[in-house]
Backbone bond lengths (Angstrom), bond angles and torsions (degrees), N, CA, C in turn:
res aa  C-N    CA-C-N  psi(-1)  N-CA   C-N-CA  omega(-1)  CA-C   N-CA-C  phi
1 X - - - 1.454 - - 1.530 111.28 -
2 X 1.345 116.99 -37.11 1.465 106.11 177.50 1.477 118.47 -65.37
3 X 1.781 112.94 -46.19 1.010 107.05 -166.00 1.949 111.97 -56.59
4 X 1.263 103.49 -47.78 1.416 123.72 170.40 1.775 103.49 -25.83
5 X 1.683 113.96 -67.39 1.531 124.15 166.18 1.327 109.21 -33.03
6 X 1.444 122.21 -65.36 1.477 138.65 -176.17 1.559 105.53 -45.99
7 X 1.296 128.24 -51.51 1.281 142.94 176.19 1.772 104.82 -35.99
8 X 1.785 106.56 -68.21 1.322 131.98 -147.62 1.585 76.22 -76.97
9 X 1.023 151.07 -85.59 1.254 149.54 -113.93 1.519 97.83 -101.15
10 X 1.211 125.80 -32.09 1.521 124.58 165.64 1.835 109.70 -63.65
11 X 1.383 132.37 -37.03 0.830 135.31 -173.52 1.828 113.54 -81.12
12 X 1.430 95.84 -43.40 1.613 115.28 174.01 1.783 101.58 -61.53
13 X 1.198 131.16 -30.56 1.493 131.73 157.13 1.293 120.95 -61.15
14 X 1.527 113.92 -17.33 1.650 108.59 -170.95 1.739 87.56 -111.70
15 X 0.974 118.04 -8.26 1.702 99.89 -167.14 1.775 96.02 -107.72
16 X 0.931 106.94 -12.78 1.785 125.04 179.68 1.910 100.15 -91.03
17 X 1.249 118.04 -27.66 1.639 102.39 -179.03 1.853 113.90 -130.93
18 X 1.881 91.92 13.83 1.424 108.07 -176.17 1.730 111.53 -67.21
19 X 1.175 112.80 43.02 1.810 103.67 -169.55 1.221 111.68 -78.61
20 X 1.363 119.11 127.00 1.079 151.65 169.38 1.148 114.24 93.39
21 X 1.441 123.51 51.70 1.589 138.32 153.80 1.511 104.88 91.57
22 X 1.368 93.47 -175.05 1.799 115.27 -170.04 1.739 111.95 -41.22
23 X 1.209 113.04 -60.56 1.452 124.55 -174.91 1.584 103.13 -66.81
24 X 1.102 115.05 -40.93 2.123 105.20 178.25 1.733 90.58 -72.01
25 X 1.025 131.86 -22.17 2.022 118.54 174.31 0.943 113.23 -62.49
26 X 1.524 115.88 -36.29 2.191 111.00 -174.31 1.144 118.12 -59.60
27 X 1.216 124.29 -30.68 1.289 96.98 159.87 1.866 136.93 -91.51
28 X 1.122 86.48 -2.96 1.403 79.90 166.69 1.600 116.44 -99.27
29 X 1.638 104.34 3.93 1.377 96.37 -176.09 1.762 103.35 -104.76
30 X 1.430 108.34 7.60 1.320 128.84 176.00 1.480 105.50 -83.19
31 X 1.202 109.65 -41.84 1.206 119.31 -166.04 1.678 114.43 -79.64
32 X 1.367 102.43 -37.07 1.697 93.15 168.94 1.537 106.81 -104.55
33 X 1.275 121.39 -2.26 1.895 103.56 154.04 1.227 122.96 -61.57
34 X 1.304 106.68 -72.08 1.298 131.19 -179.14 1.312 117.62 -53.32
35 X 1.586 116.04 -78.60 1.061 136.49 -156.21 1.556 98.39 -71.27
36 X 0.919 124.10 -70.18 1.683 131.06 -137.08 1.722 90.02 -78.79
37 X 1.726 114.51 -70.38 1.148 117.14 -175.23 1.714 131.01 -104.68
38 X 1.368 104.35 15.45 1.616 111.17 150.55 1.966 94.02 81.28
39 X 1.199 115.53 9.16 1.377 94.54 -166.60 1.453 109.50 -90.94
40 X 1.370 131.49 15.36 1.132 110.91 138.10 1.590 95.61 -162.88
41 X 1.806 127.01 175.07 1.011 122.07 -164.43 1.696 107.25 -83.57
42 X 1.268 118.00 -160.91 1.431 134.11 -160.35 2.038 98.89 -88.26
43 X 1.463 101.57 -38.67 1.424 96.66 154.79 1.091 148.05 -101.78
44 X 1.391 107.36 17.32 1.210 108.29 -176.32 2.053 96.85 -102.97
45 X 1.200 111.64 -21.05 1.702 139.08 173.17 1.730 83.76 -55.87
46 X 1.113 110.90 -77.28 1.528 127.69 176.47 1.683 112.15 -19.00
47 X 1.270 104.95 -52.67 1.641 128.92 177.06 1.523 138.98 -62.88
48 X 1.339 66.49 -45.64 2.007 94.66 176.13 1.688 99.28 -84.65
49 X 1.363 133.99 -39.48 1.253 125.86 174.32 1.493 109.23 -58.73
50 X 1.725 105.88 -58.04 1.436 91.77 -171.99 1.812 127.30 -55.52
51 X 1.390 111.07 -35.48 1.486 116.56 166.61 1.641 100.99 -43.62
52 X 1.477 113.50 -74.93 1.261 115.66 -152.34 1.352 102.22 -43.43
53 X 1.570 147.13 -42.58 1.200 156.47 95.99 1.292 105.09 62.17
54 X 1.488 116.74 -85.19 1.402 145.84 -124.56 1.620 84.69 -119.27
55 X 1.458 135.31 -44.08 1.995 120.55 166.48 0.758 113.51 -87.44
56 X 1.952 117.48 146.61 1.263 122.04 -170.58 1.517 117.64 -59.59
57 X 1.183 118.76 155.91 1.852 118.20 -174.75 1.549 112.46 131.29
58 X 1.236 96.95 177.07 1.643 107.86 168.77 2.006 102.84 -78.64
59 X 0.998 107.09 156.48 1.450 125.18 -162.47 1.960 96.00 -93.88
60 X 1.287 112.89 -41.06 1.023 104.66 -178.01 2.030 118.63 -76.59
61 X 1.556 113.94 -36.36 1.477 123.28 145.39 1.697 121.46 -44.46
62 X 1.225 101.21 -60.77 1.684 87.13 168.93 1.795 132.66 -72.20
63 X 1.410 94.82 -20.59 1.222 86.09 163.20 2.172 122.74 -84.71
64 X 0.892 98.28 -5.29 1.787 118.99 176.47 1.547 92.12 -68.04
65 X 0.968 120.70 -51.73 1.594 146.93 -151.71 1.404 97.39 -77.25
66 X 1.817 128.40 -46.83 1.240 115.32 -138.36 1.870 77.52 -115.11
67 X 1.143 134.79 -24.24 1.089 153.25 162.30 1.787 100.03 -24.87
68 X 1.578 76.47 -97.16 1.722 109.43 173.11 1.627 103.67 -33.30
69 X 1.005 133.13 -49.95 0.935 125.03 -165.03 1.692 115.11 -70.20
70 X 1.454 112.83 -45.43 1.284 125.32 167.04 1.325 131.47 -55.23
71 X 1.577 112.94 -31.73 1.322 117.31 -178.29 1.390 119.50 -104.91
72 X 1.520 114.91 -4.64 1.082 133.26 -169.17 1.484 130.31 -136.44
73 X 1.380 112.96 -18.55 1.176 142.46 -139.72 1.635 134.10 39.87
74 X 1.487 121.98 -101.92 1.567 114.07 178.80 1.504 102.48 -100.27
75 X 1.182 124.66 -33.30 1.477 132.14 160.32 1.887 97.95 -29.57
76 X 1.228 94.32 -68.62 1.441 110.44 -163.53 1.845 121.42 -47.23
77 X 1.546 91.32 -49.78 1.139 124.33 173.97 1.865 101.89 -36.01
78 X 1.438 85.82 -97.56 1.748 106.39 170.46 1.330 105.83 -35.98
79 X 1.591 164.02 -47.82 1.280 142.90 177.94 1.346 117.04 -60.34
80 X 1.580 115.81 -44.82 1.143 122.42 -173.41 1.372 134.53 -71.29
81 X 1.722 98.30 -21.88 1.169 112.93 167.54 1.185 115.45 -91.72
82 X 1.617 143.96 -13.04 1.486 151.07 162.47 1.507 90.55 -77.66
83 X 1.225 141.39 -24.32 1.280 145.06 178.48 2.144 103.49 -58.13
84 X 1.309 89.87 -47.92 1.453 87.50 -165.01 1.358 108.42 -111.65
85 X 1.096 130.57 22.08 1.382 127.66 161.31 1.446 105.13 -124.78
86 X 1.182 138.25 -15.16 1.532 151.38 141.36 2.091 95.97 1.45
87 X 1.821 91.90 -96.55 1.446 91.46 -170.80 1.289 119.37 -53.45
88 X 1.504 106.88 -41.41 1.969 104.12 -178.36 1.604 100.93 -43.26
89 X 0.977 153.63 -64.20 1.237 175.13 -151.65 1.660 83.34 -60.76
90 X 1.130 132.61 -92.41 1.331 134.72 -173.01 1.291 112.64 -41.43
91 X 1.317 127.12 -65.37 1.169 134.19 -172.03 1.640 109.31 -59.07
92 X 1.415 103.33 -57.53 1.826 92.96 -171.89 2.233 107.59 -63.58
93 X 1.290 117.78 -16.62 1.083 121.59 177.40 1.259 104.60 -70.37
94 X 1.126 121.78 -51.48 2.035 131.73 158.31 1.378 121.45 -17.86
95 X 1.600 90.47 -65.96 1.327 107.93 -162.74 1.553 119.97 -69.29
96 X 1.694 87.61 -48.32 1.472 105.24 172.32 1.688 123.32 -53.30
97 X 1.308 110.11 -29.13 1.197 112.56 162.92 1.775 134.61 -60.47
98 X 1.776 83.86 -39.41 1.860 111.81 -167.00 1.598 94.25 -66.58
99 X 1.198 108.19 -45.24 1.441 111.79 -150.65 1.863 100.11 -91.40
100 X 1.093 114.14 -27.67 1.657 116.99 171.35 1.636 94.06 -57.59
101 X 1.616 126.97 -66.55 1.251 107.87 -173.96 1.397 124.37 -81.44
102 X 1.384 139.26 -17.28 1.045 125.66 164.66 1.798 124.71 -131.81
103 X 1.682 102.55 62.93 1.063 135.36 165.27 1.549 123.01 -42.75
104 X 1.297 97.91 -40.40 1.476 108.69 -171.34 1.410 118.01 -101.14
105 X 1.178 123.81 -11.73 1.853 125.24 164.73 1.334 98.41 -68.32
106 X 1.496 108.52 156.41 1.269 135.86 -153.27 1.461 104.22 -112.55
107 X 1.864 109.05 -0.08 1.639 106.63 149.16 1.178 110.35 -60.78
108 X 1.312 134.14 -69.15 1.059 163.05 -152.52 1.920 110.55 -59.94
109 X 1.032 114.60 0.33 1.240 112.47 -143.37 1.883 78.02 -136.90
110 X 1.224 112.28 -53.85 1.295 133.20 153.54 1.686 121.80 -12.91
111 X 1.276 99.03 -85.89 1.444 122.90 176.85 1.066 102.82 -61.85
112 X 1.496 147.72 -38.46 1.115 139.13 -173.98 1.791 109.93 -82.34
113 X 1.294 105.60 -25.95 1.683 108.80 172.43 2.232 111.50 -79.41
114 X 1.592 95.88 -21.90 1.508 95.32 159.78 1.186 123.91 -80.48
115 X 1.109 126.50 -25.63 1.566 110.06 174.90 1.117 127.34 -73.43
116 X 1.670 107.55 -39.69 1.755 116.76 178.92 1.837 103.83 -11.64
117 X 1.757 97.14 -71.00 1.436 95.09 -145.07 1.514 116.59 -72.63
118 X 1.736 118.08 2.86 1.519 147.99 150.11 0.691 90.30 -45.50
119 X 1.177 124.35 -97.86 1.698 129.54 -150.05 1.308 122.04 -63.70
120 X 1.828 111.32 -11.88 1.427 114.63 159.52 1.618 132.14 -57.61
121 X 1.825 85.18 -51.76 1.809 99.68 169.93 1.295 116.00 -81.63
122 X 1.476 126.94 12.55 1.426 118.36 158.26 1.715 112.58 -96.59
123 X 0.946 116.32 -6.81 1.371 97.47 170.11 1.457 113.80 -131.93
124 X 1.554 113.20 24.04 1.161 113.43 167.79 1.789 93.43 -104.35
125 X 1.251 144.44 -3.06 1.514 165.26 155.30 1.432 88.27 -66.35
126 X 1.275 132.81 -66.73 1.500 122.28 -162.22 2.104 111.03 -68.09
127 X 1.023 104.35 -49.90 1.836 138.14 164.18 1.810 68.73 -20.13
128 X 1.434 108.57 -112.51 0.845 140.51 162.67 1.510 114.68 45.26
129 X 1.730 90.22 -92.87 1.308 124.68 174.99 1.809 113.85 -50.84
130 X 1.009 82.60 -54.78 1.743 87.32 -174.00 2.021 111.31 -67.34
131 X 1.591 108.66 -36.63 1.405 103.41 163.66 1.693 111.80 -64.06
132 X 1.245 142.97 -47.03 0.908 132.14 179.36 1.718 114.52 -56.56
133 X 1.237 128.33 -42.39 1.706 131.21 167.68 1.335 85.85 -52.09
134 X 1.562 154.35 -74.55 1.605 148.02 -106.85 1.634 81.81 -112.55
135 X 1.336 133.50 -38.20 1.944 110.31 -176.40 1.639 97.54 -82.34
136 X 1.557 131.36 -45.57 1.566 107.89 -157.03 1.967 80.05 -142.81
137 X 1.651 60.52 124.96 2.029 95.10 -176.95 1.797 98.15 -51.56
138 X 1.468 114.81 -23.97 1.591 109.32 -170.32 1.226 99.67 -59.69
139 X 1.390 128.75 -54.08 1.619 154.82 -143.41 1.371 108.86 72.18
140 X 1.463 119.20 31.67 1.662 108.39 151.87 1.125 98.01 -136.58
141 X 1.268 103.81 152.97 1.837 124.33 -175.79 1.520 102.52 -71.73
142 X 1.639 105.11 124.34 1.669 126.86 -166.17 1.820 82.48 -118.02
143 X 1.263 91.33 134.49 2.037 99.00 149.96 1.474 107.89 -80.59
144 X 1.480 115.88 -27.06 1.785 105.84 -167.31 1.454 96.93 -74.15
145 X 1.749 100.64 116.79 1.206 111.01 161.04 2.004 144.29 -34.17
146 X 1.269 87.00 -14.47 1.746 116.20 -163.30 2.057 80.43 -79.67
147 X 0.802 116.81 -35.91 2.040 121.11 -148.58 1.226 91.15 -64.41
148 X 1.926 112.38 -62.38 1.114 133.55 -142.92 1.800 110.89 -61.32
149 X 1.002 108.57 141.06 1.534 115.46 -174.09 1.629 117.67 -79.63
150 X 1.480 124.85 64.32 0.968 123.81 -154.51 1.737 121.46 -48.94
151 X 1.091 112.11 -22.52 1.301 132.76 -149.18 1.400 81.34 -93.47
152 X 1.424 111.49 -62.58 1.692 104.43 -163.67 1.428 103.21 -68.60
153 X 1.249 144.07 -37.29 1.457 125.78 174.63 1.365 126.24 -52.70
154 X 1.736 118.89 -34.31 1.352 126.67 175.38 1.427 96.28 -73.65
155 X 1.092 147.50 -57.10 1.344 129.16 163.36 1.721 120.39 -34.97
156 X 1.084 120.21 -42.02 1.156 127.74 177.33 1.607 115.91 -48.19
157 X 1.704 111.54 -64.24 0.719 136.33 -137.82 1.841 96.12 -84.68
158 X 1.463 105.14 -54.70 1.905 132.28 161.40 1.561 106.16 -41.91
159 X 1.062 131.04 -24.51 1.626 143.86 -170.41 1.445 94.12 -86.08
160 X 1.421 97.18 -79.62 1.718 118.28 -171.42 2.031 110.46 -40.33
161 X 1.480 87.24 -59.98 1.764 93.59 171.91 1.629 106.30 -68.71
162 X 0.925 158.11 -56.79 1.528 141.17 164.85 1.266 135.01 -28.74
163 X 1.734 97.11 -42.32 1.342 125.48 171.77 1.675 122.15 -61.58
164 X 0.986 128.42 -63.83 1.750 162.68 126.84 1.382 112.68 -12.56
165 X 1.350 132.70 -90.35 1.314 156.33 -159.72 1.501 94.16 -66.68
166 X 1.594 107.38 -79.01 1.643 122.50 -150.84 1.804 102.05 -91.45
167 X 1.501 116.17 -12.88 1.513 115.56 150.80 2.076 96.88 72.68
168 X 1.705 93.98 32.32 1.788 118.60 177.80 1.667 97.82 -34.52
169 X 1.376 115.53 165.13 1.357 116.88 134.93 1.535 123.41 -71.72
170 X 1.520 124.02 129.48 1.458 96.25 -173.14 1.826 112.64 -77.51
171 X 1.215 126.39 -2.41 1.229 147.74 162.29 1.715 88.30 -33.29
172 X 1.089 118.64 -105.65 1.451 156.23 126.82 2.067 97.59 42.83
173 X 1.511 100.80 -73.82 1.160 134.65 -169.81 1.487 101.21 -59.20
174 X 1.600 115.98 -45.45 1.400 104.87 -159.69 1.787 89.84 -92.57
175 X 1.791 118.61 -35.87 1.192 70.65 177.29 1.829 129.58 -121.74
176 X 1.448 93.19 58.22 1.047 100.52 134.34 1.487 142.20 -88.04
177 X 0.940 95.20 -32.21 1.975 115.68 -171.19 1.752 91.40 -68.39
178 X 1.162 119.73 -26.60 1.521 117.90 -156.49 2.017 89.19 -97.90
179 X 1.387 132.40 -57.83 1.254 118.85 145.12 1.489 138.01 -1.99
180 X 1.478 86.18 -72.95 1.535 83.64 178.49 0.960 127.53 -102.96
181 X 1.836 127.53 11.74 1.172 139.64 172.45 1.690 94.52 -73.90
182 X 1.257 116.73 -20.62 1.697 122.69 -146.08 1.762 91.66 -93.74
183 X 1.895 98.41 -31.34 1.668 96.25 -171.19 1.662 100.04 -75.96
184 X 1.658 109.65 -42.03 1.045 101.82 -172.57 1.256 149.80 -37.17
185 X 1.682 88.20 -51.74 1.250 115.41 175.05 1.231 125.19 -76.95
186 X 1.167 113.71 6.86 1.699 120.44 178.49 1.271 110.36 -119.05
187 X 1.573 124.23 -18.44 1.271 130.52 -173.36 1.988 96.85 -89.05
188 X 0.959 86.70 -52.62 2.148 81.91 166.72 1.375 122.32 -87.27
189 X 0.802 118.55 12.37 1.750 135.62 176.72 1.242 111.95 50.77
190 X 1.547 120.16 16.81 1.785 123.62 -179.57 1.288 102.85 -67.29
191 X 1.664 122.17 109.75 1.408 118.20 -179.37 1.844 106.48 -64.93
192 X 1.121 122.05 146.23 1.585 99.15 168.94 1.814 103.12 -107.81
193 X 1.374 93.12 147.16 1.301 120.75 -179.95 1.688 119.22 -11.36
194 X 1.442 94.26 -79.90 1.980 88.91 160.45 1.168 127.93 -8.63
């Protein structure tokens, strides 16, 4: 029963300070997996993002979901995910109200031009994090060339330029990159980290 509590109220913290969607949550949903309460390591955080990723939904709900499920099982699942859609639910009902009637003051207009650049450096912090796990299997940035994950950066890099340049589907993009990450890595026998 506690851990279950631990679930709801760790998750009800990420869905209560998750502003500006799925990608500004990783790190705070890094921060109470990983960090705070140990329930799973830095790659396995790594893992559970990329799935949540890859099923339809918000990234920060499926990861509540895939969480919950692991540490708790379906019990787990279901708290953690009422855990993190709980406040959204309150808050956007709040807001939606606040901002229908006083839309037009120049508080309001305010606060919403301060957060932008928040919610910029939270998921360029998450970006971040997750490229450093995908170039060096350690998860800290090495100069010795030997660390670096060669394979996953040319994937990186083939994604990004398709993505950018040639204006890909990212549908398309991921699974290709996930293909031939699969040939790659089997054709040079570099196990990856996972």
């Amino acid at each position: 029963m506690t851990v279950l509590l631990e679930l709801f109220w760790s998750f009800f913290q990420i869905g209560l300070f998750s502003i500006g969607g799925g990608y500004a949550a990783m790190p705070l949903i890094q921060h109470q997996v990983v960090d705070l309460h140990g329930w799973m390591t830095m790659q396995q955080f790594v893992d559970i993002i990329t799935i949540s990723q890859m099923t339809p939904g918000p990234i920060a709900i499926n990861s509540a979901t895939f969480v919950g499920i692991q540490i708790a099982g379906l019990p787990g699942a279901i708290i953690a995910t009422i855990g993190c859609v709980c406040p959204s639910c309150i808050i956007v009902l709040t807001l939606a109200w606040v901002y229908f009637r006083y839309r037009n003051l120049s508080v309001v207009q305010g606060v919403l031009g301060g957060l932008r650049p928040a919610v910029v450096s939270m998921i360029a912090s998450a970006g971040l994090s997750i490229m450093v796990m995908a170039f060096w299997d350690s998860g800290n940035i090495s100069l010795d060339p030997s660390m670096v994950d060669w394979i996953g950066v040319l994937l990186f890099v083939g994604a990004l330029v398709g993505l950018r340049k040639w204006k890909l589907n990212p549908i398309y993009v991921m699974i290709g990159a996930g293909v031939l990450g699969l040939v790659l890595y089997y054709l040079t026998g570099v196990r990856y980290a996972g």
